[in-house]
N, C-alpha and C positions, 0 to 999 in steps of 0.2 A: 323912946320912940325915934327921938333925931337919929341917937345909936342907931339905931336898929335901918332906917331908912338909908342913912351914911351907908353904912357895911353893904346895902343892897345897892347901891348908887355902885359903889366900889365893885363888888363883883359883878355888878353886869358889866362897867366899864374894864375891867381885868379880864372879865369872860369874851366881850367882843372884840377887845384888842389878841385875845390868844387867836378868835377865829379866822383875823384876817390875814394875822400871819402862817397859821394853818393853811389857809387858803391861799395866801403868797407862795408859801413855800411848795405845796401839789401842784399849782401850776406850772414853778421851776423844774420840780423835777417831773412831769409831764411832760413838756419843752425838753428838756434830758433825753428821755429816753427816746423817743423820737428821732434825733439827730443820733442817737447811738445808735439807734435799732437801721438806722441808711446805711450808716457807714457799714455796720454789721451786714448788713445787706447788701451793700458793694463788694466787703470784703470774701462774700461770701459766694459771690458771683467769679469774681475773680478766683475764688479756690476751686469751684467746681471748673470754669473754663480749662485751668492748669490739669485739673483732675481729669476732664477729655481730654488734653492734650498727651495725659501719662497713659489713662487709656489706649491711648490711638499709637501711642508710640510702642507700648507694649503688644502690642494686639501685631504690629510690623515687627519688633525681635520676634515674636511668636509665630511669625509667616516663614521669616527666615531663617530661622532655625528648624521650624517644620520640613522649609525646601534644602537648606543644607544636610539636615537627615537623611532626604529622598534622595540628594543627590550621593551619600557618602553610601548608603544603600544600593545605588545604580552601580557605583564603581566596583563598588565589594562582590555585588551578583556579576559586572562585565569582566572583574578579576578571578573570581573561580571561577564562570565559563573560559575563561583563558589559561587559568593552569588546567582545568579538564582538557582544555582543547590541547595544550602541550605535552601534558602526558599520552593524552591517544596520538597526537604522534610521533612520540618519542617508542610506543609501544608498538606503532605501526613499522618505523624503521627498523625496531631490533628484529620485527617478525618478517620483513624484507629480506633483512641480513643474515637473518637464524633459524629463521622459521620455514616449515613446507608450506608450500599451498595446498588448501583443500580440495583441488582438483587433479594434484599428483599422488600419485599410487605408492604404495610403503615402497613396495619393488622397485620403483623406482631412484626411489630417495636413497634405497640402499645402492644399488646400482651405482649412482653419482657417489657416493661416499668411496663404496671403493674404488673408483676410478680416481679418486683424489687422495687416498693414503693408501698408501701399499696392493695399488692394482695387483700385480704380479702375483703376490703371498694372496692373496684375496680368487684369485680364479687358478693357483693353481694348486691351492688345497680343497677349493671349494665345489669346483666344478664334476671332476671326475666324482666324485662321495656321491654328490648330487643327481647324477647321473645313471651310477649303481642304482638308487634306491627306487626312481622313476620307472625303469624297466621292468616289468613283468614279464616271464618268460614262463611260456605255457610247457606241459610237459611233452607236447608233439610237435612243439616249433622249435627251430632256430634259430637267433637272432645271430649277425655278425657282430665281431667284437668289438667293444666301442673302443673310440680312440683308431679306428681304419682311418685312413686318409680319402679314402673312395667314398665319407661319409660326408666330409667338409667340400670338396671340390667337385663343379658342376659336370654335368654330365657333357661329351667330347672333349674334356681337358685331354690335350698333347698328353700321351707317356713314353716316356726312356725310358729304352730295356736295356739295362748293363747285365750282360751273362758273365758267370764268373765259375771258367773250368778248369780242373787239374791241367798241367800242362800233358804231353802225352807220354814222357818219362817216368811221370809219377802216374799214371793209371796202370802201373803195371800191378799185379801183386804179389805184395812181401812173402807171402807163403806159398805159391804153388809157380810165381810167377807168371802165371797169364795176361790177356789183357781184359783190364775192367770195364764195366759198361755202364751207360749212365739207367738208375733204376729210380729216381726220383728228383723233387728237385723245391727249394724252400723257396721263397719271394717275400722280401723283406721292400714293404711301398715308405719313401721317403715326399715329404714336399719341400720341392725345388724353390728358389726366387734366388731373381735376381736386381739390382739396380737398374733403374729404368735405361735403357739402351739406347744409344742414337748414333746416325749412321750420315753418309754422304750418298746421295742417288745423283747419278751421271744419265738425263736424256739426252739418248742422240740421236739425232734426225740425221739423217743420211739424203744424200741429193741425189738423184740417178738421170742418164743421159744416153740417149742412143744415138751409138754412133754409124751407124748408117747413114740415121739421118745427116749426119753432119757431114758421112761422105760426097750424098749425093747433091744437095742442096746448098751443104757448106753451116747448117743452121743446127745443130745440134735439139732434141726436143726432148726438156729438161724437165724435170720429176719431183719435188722433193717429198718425203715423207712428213705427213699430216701432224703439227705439234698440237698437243694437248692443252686445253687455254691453263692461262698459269693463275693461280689463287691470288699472288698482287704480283704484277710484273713489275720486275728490276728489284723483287727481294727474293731472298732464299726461302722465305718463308714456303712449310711443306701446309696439307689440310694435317695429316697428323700432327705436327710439332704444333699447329694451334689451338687444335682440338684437345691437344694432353695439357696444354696453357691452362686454357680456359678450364678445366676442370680441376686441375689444381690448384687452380685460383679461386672458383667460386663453388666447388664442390668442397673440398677439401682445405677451404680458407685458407689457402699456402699464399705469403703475400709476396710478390713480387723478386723483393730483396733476398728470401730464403728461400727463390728457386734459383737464383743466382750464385749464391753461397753454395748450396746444393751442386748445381753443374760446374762450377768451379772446384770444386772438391773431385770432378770427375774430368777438369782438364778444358771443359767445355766454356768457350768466354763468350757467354752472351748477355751482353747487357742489360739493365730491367727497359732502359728505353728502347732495345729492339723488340724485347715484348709488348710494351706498353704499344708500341706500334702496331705489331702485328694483331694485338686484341682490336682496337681501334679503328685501324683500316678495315677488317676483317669485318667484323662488328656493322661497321655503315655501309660496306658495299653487299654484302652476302646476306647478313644475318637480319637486317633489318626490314627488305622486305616479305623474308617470312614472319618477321610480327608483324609489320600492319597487315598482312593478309591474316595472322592470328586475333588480329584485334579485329579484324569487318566479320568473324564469324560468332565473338566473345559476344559486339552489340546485339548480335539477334537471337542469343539466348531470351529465353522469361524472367531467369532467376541466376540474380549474382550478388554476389561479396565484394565487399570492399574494407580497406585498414590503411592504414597509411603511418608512418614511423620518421623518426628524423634523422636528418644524414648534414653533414659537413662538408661541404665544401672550400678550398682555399682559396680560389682564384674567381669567385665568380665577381663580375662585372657590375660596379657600382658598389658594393657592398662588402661589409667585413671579412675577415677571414673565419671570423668566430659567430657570425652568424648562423641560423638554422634553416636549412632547409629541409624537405621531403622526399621522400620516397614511398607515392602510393602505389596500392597493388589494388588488383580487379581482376576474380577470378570466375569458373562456373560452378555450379554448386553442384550437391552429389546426385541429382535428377540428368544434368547433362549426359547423352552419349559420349563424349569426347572432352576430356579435361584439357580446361584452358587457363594458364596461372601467369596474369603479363604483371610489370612493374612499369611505373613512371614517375621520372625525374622533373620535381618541379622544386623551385624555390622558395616558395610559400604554401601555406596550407589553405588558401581560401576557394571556395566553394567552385570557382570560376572552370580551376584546372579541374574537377571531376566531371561536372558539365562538361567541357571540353571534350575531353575523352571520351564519354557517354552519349556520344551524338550517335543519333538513330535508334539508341536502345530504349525501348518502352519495357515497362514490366516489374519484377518485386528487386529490390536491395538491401541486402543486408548487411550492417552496420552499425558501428556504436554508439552512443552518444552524441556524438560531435555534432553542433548544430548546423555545419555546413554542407551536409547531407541531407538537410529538412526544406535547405531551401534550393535546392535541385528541380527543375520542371516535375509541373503534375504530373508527368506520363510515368517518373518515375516512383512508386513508393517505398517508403523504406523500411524496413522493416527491423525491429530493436532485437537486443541482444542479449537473456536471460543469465549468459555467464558471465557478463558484466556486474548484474543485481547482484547476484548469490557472490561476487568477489566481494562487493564491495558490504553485504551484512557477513561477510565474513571479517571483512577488518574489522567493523563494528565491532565483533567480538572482540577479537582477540585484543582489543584497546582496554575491557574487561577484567577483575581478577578473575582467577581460577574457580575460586569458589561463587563467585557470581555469575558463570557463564551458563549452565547448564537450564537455566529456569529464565533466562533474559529474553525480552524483544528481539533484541538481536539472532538469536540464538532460533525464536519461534517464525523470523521473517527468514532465513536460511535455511528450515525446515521446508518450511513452503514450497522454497525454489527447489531443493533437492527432490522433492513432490513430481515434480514440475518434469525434472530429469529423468526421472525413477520410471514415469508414464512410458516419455518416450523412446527409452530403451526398446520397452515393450514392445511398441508400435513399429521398433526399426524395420520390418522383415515386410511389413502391410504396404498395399499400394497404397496411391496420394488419396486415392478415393475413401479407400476405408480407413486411411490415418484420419484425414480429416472428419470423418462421421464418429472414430473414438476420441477423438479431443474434445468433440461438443460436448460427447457423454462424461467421458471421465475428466478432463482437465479444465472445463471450462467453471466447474462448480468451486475448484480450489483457487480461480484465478476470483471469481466474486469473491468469497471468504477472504484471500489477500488483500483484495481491495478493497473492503470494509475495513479489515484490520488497520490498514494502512491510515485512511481518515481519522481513525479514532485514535491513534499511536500521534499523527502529526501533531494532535492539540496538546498532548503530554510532554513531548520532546521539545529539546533546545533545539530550534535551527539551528546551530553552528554545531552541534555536536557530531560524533561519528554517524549516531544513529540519524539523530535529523539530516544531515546529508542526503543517507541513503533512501530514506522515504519521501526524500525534496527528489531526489531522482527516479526512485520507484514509478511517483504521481505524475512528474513531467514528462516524461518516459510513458505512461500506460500507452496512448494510441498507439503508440510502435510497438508495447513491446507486445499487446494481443495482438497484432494484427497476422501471426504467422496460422491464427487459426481458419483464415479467410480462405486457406489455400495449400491441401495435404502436401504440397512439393516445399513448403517453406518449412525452415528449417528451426530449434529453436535458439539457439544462438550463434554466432559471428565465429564459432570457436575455429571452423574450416580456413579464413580468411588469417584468423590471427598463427594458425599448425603455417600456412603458405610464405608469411610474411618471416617468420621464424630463420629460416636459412639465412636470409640478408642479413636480419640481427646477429647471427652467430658470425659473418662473416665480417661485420662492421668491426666487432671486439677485435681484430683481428690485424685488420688495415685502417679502420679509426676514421680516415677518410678519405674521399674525393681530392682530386689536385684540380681538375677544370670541370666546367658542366661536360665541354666533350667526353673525358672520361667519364662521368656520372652515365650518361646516356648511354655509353658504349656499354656499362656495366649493366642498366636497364633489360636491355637486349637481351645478351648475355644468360643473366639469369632468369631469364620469362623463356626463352628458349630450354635452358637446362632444370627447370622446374616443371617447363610444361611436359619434357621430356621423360622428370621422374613421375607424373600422375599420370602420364599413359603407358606404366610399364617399361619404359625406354633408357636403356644405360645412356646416362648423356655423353659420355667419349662417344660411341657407338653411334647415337643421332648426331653428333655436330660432326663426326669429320663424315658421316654418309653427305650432310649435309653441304659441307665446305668440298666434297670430292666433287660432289652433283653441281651445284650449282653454277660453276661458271662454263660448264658444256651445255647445261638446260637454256641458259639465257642467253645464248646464242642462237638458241632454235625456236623459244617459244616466250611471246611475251607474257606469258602466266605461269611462268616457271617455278614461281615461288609456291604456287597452291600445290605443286606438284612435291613440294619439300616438307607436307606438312606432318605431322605424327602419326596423323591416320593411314600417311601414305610409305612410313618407310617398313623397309624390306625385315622379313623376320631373324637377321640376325640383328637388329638392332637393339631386339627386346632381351629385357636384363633374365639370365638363366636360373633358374631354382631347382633345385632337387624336388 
């Protein structure tokens, strides 16, 4: 039993000694994990913080590589609109250089071709053939034979009769020896020319005296004959010699130096500065006030043109030699009675000099683009210019390949215009009244359809591109360019201004430029004279020297001398002769 009590004495004290260290030891590691599960929990704090921190830092490469995309995307799209934009106009220039305009005629184009290879071979195989096939000859008429001389030359041309007879030895004859008699007779017509001629004229004024008087008084009472006033006194200058000048110079863009060469080649030594002079002097004393008095009648037209072009000057004051100035023009449109086509020389293109000029004029203008015509007084409006649109979706195209042209925007906005054109052919023969009543009807419904088209084209196209251009211009453009339907005498495009302005550009190519504004001005004149000359039928030799003959015996007698020189007033040999 002790046994037995012992062994229990024992395991309970074995048994409670196991529990306390059981219980020591769960405490310990109780206390453990505690301090581990902190730390773990700091450390855990800390990783997640790092872990926003990789977040946040990734989340910005992921910004900037987003925005480096968009940006290398921006360059890529600003880089082929810019090789687009360099091939149109690379396509633009070769069709400048190469190409016709769609507003010149095949005949035309061919025309110009031959006149640049092989004129000669070209009209003189071609013409006569052409000629044959043209003619119709009925079976109870006669035509004369072509190729007569009396077909080319106008009617009163001078003829030389050269007769050409046996002499009277040989009209005898060989056989019975009589004498022969004239029983018929052939006429062979030649056309004459010759190198322009020039000559010396000697006035003499004689002085006369009676001498009676002188017997009886001692006082002789002296006479002299009446001298004719002189064109510029103390030069030789004749009105012919400066009237054949002036046409040769700006008719006939003969420049200065190669009418010099030319009279030289004939003996005759006249300098380009005694011409230069005599255009000059001529020009501001005579000539100039028959344009301002052509200009006080331009202003009080309703409806004019205007264009303006750039010209060189060398000498102008203050300024480069390589600077650009202008040469505007302002003309009447085809409603006037009496055509009026002036030019003027300024050196800048702003807005100020057309005002200037257009003092007193209220009423329509017609004109390009150019914003410096929009800000012209209200009285004036301006009125836009359709052949500008239709040029300018025509480059569109042609920037185009070939097989992309036929079905393109560009293609269906040039249809349009040609619409546009096609009408008022139609209408050319109509008065202003009834043009204006068919443009409401028929063209006013093709000009909404454009203009819708136009809206819904702009949201698709590239502003910079050919075509966005043209539709940037179409839409800023509209008020002017409907506005011709306000008014049957308006016209539909500028194209009158730009046929007037023509000549001077042909004449530019020529002599390149101006030496002083004097001459600029002198030229103004000039050619507003010999153009207004050619639209009212008038050979200009023929109006300037009636002009230069007239003038300085008028203005001795009447101070309005000038209105009495104008184109409506000169005499009917003035007007150029046609068959």
């Amino acid at each position: 039993m002790k046994t037995l009590a012992f062994c229990r004495i024992l395991w309970y004290n074995v048994y409670m000694e196991n529990r306390e260290m059981q219980t020591s030891n769960t405490e310990e590691m109780v206390t453990i994990s505690r301090a581990e599960y902190e730390r773990l929990q700091q450390e855990n704090a800390q990783l997640e913080a790092k872990s926003a921190k990789l977040e946040e830092a990734h989340a910005r490469l992921e910004a900037k590589f987003a925005a480096r995309e968009q940006e290398q995307a921006q360059v890529i799209t600003s880089l082929t609109l810019q090789n687009e934009w360099l091939l149109e106009q690379l396509k633009l220039s070769k069709k400048k250089l190469f190409g016709r305009s769609s507003e010149q005629a095949e005949q035309m184009v061919m025309e110009q071709l031959s006149l640049t290879y092989n004129e000669l071979e070209a009209y003189a195989f071609g013409t006569k053939a052409a000629i044959e096939k043209q003619i119709t000859v009925k079976a109870h008429e006669r035509k004369r034979q072509s190729g007569n001389v009396l077909d080319v030359v106008p009617e009163g041309t001078p003829t030389e009769v050269v007769e050409h007879r046996l002499p009277e030895d040989e009209r005898i004859c060989s056989v019975c020896g009589s004498e022969m008699v004239e029983i018929g007779k052939e006429v062979r017509r030649s056309l004459m020319m010759k190198p322009a001629e020039f000559w010396v004229r000697e006035d003499v004024y004689y002085t006369y005296a009676c001498k009676n008087c002188e017997q009886e008084t001692g006082e002789a009472n002296i006479v002299k004959a009446v001298k004719e006033p002189s064109l510029l006194p103390g030069s030789f200058a004749s009105a012919e010699a400066v009237a054949y000048l002036a046409t040769q110079k700006f008719v006939m863009y003969s420049p200065l130096y190669r009418l010099q060469q030319e009279f030289e080649r004939q003996g005759l030594k006249l300098s380009r500065q005694a011409m230069a002079n005599w255009l000059l002097n001529t020009s501001e004393k005579w000539l100039r006030p028959v344009y301002d008095t052509l200009r006080e009648q331009l202003c009080k037209e309703p409806v004019l043109h205007a264009d303006e072009t750039t010209l060189q000057v060398l000498k102008e004051p203050g300024r480069s030699s390589t600077s650009k100035s202008y040469m505007w023009l302002y003309r009447t449109s085809g409603c006037a009675k009496q055509g009026i086509v002036l030019y003027e020389y300024q050196p800048t293109r702003k807005a100020e000099h057309a005002e200037r000029f257009l003092q007193g004029f209220s009423g329509w203008l017609h004109a390009d683009g150019y914003q410096g015509y929009h800000r012209l007084p209200g009285s004036i409006r301006v009125v836009g210019c359709w052949a500008h649109a239709r040029r300018k979706f025509d480059e569109a195209l042609q920037t185009l390949p070939k097989e992309m042209q036929k079905d393109s925007p560009a293609a269906i906005g040039e249809c349009y215009c040609s619409r546009l054109f096609k009408l008022e052919q139609a209408f050319a023969e109509l008065t202003p009244e009834e043009r204006y009543e068919k443009r409401l009807e028929q063209e006013k419904p093709v000009l909404d359809a454009l203009l819708s088209w136009a809206n819904e084209m702009q949201a698709k196209t590239a502003p910079k591109s050919a075509l966005g251009r043209v539709i940037h211009y179409l839409l800023e453009q509209w008020p002017y360019l409907t506005r011709y339907l306000e008014d049957g005498r308006l016209e539909l495009s500028n194209n009158r201004a730009e046929r007037s302005i023509k000549p001077f550009v042909m004449g530019r190519k020529n002599w390149l430029f101006a030496n002083t504004p004097g001459g600029a001005q002198a030229s103004t004149v000039i050619y507003s004279l010999i153009e207004t000359a050619k639209e009212n039928k008038l050979g200009p030799y023929k109006y300037l020297l009636w002009v230069l003959q007239s003038a300085p015996g008028l203005s001795q007698a009447d101070e309005f001398w000038a209105e009495k020189l104008l184109p409506a007033n000169a005499p009917q040999e003035c007007y150029m002769t046609h068959k």
